[in-house]
N, C-alpha and C positions, 0 to 999 in steps of 0.2 A: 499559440502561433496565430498571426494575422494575413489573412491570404488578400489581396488587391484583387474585386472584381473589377475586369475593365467596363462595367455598366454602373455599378450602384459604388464603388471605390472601396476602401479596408475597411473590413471585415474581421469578426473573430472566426475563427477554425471551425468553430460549432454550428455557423450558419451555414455551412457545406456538408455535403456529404460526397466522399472519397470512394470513384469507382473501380483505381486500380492504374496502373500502366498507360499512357495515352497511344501505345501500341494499337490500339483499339481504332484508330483512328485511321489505321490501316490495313482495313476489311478484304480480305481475297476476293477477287471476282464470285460470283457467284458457281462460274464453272472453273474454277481454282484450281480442283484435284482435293483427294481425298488428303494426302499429304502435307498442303498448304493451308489447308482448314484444322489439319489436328498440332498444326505448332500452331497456331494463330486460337485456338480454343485452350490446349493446356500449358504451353508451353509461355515461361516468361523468366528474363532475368532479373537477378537479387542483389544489385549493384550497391555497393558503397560510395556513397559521392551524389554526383549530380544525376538527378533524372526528370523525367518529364511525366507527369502526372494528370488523371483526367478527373476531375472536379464537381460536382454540381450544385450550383449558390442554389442550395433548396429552400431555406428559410427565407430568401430572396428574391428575387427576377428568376429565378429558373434557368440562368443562361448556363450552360457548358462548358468550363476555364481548364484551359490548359496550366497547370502547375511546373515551372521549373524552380528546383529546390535542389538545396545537399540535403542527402539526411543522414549523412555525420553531425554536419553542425545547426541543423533543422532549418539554414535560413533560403528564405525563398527570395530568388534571382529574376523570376519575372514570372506574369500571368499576362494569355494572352483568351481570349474567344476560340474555342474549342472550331468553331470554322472558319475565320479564317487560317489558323494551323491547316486544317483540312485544305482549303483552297490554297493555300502558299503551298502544299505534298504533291498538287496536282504537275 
C-alpha cells in the first residue's frame, strides 16, 4: 500500500507507522466525566468499508496524516495533515 504524505508526497506503507482510529483526534475535555473518557480510551468501531485513520510518516517528516481508506478493497481515498482535520473539527 502507498499512503500520500501531504508534505513529502507517495510513500511506501512502511515508512509510516499506524496509530489506530483518528477518533483520537477528538480528545474529551479534560473535565469530560468519567464516562466520556472510558469510550474515548476502550471503546472503538470495526467497520467494513471506509474509515479514517491516524498515521505517522515516521521514517519521514514526522508529520501526523490522517488516513481515509476502504479496507475491503485497501484503497486509500485521501490523506490529509492530522491538524488541519483537527482545525477543520473545531
Amino acid at each position: 500500500m502507498r499512503l500520500k504524505c501531504p508534505l513529502c508526497g507517495e510513500r511506501d506503507r512502511r515508512e509510516f507507522y499506524y496509530v489506530g482510529d483518528a477518533v483520537a483526534l477528538a480528545r474529551p475535555d479534560p473535565d469530560a466525566g468519567i464516562s466520556a473518557w472510558d469510550d474515548y480510551v476502550h471503546n472503538r468501531d470495526n467497520p467494513a468499508g471506509i474509515t479514517r485513520d491516524l498515521w505517522q510518516h515516521e521514517a519521514g517528516c514526522a508529520a501526523w496524516v490522517v488516513v481515509t481508506r476502504n479496507t475491503v478493497s485497501h484503497e486509500v481515498l485521501d490523506t490529509a495533515l492530522a491538524s488541519d482535520v483537527k482545525r477543520a473539527m473545531s
